[in-house]
C-alpha positions as CSV (number, residue, x, y, z in Angstrom):
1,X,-19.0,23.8,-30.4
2,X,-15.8,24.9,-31.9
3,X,-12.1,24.2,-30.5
4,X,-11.7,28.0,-30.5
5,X,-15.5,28.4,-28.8
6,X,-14.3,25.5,-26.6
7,X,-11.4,27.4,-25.4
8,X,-12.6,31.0,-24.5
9,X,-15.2,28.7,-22.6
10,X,-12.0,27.1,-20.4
11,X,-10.4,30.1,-20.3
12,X,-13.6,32.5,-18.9
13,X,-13.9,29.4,-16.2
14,X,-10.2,29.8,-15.5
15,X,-10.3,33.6,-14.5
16,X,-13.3,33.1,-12.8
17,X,-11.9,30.1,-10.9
18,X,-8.4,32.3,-10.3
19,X,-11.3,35.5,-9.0
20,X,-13.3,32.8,-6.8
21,X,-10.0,31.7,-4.9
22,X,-8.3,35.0,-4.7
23,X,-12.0,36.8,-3.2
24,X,-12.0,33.5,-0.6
25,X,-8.2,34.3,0.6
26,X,-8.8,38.1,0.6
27,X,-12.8,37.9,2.9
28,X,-10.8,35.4,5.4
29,X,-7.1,36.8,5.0
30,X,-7.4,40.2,4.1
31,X,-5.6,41.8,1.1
32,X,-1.9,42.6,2.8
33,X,-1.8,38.9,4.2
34,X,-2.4,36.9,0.7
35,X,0.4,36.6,-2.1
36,X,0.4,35.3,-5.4
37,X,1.7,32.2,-4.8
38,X,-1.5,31.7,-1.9
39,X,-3.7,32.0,-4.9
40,X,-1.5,30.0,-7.2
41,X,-1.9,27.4,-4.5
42,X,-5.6,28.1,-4.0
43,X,-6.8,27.7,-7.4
44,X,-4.5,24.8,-8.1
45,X,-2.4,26.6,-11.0
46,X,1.0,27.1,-11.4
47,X,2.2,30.8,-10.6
48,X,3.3,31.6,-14.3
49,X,-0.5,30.2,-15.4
50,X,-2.1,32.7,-13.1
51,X,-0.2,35.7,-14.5
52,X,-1.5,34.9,-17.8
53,X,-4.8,36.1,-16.8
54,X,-3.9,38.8,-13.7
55,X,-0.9,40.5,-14.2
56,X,-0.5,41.3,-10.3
57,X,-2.2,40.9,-6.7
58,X,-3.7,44.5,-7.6
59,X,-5.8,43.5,-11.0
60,X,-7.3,40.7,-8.8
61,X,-8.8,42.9,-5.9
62,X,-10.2,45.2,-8.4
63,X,-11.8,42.0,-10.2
64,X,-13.1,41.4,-6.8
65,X,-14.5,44.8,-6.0
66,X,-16.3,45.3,-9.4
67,X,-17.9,41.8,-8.9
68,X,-19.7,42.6,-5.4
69,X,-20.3,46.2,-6.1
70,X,-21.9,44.7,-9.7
71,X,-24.2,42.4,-7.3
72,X,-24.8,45.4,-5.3
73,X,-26.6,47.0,-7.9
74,X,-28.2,44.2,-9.2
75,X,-30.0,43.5,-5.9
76,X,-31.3,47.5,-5.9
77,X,-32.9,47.3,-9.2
78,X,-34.7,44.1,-8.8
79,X,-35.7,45.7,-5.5
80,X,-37.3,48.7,-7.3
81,X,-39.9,48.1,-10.0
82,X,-42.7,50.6,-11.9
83,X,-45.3,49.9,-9.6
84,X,-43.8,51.1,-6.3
85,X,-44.5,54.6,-5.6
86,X,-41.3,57.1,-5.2
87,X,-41.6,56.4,-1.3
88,X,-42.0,52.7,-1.9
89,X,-38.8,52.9,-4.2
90,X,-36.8,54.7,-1.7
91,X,-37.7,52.0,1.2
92,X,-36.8,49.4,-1.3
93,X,-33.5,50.9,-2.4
94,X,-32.5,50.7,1.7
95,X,-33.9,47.6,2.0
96,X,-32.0,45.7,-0.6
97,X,-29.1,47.8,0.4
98,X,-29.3,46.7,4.2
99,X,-29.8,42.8,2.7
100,X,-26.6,43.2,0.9
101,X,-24.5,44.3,3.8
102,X,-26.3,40.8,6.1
103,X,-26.0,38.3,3.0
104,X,-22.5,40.0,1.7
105,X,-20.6,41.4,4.6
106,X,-17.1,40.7,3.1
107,X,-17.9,42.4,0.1
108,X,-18.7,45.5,2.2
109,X,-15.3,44.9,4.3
110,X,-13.2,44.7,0.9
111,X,-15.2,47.8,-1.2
112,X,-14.0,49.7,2.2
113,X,-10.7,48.8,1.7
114,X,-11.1,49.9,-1.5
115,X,-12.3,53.3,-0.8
116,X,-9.8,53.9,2.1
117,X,-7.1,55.0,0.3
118,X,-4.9,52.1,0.5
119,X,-5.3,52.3,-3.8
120,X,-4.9,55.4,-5.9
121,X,-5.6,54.3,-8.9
122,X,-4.9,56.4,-11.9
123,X,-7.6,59.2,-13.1
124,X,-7.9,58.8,-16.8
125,X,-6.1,61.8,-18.0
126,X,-3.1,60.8,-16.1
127,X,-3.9,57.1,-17.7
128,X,-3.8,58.6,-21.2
129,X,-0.4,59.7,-20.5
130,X,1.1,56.0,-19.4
131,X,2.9,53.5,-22.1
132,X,0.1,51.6,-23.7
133,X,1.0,48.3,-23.2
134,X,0.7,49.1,-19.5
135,X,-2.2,46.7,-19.5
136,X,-1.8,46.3,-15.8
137,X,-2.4,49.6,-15.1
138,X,-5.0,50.0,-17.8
139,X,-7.1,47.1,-16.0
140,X,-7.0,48.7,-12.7
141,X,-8.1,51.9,-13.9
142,X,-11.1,50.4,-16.3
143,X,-12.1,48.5,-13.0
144,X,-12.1,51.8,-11.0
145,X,-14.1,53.6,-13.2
146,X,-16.8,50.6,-13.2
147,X,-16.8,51.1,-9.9
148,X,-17.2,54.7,-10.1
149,X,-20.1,54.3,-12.7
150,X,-22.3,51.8,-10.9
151,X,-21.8,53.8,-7.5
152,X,-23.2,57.1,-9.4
153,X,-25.9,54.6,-11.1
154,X,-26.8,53.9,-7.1
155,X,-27.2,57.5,-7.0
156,X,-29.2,58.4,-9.7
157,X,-32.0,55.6,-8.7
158,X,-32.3,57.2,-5.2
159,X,-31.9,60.7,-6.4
160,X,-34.9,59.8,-9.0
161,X,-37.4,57.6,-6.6
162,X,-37.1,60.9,-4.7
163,X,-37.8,63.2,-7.4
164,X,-40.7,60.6,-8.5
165,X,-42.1,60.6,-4.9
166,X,-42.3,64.4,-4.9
167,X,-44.0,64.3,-8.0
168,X,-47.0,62.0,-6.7
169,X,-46.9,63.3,-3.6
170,X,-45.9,60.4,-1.5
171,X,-42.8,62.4,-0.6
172,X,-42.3,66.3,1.0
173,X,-42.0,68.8,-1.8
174,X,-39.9,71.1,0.3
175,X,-36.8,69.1,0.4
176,X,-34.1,68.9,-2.5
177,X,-33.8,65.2,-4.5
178,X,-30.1,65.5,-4.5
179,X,-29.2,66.8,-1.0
180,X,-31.6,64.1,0.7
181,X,-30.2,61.3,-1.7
182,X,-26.5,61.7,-0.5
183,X,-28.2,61.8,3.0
184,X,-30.2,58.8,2.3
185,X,-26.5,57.4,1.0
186,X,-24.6,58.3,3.9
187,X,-27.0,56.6,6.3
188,X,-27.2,53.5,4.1
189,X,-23.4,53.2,4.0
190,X,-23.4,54.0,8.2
191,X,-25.6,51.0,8.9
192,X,-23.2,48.3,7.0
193,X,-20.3,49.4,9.7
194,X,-21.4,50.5,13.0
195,X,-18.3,51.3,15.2
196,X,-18.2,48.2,18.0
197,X,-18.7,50.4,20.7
198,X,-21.7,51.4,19.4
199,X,-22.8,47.8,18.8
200,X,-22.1,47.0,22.1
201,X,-24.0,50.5,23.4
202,X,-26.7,49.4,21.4
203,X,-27.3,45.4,22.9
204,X,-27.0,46.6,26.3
205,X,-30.2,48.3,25.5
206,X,-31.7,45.2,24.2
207,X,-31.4,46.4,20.5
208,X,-30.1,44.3,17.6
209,X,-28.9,45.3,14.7
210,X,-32.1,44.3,12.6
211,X,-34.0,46.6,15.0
212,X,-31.2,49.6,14.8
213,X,-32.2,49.2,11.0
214,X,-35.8,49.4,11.1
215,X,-35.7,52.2,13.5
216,X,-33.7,54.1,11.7
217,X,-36.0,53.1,8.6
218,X,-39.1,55.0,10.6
219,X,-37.1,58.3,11.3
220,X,-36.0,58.6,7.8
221,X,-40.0,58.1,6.5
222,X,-40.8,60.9,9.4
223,X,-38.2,63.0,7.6
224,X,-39.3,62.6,4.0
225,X,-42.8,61.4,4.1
226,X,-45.5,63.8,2.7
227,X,-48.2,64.8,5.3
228,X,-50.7,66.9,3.7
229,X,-53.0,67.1,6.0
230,X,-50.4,69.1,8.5
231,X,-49.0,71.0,6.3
């Protein structure tokens, strides 16, 4: 290995150590409670060594975001392979969806941080107008529209299992691929945060959260599932 190979080696280990400590401060801190200098201390580095690689608090949460919302989608398609019938792919898509919000809450907690406004990160015509050595800013809105692309890459698997379930009949003809997938969305998303006071309406009738899911998983397959025979 060369010296130069040798060093972009170190140096990917460094950012990913500086990403690792920052996304351990953030899950048990939350983002408005953590400063530089907590990472700096974190990661062991001095505070001018870690703004060699993130220029700002900002740059680090987005690292953070793109990284769980990457697993995210990593965990959907190895959930959804050729052999699975549309209906089959749909149940897997929630499936691995629902095991991602149990294995990975904090990545939940922080993507809905994200999404809550908090951040407005630049559209890319108003990007093209900035200074160009506005890296910073540059960063933040590359990792935005990451996030942007693997959420519509989300999309297009559920919107497709349900076209491919339509087409061989496992799922109703009569309902439209794209208004039941941002249905099927909006339900997935609901079941990573249910309100406490729903939680808590919930276990005084003896049912968990595991159970909330798999009930809810047996109304949605009433509400797509193709039944030939009574139509």
């Amino acid at each position: 290995m060369s010296i130069l190979q040798r060093r972009e080696r170190e140096k990917k280990k460094r950012r990913q150590d500086i990403i690792n400590a920052a996304e351990k401060l953030f899950f048990s801190k939350g983002y408005d409670n953590v400063s530089m200098n907590d990472i700096a201390r974190e990661v062991e580095l001095s505070k001018a060594t870690l703004y060699l690689y993130f220029q700002n608090k900002e740059t680090l949460f987005f690292a953070i975001v793109v990284k769980g919302t990457r697993l995210l989608n990593s965990m959907i398609r190895d959930n959804i392979n050729d052999n699975l019938n549309g209906l089959e792919k749909v149940d897997g898509y929630r499936n691995a969806y629902y095991d991602f919000t149990k294995k990975y809450p904090d990545y939940i907690h922080i993507y809905n941080y994200f999404q809550s406004g908090r951040f407005s990160p630049p559209q890319s015509d108003i990007l093209k107008s900035q200074k160009e050595d506005d890296s910073s800013l540059s960063y933040v809105s590359e990792c935005a529209e990451e996030v942007l692309k693997l959420r519509n890459e989300r999309f297009f698997i559920l919107q497709t299992s349900i076209e491919e379930g339509i087409a061989d009949g496992t799922i109703r003809p009569d309902i439209d691929p794209v208004e039941t997938a941002i249905l099927l969305s909006a339900i997935s998303k609901s079941l990573s945060h249910i309100p406490s006071d729903h939680e808590r309406l919930l276990q005084k009738r003896g049912i968990g959260h595991d159970q909330y899911f798999q009930d809810v998983s047996e109304f949605i397959l009433l509400m797509i599932k193709n039944n030939p025979e009574t139509s």
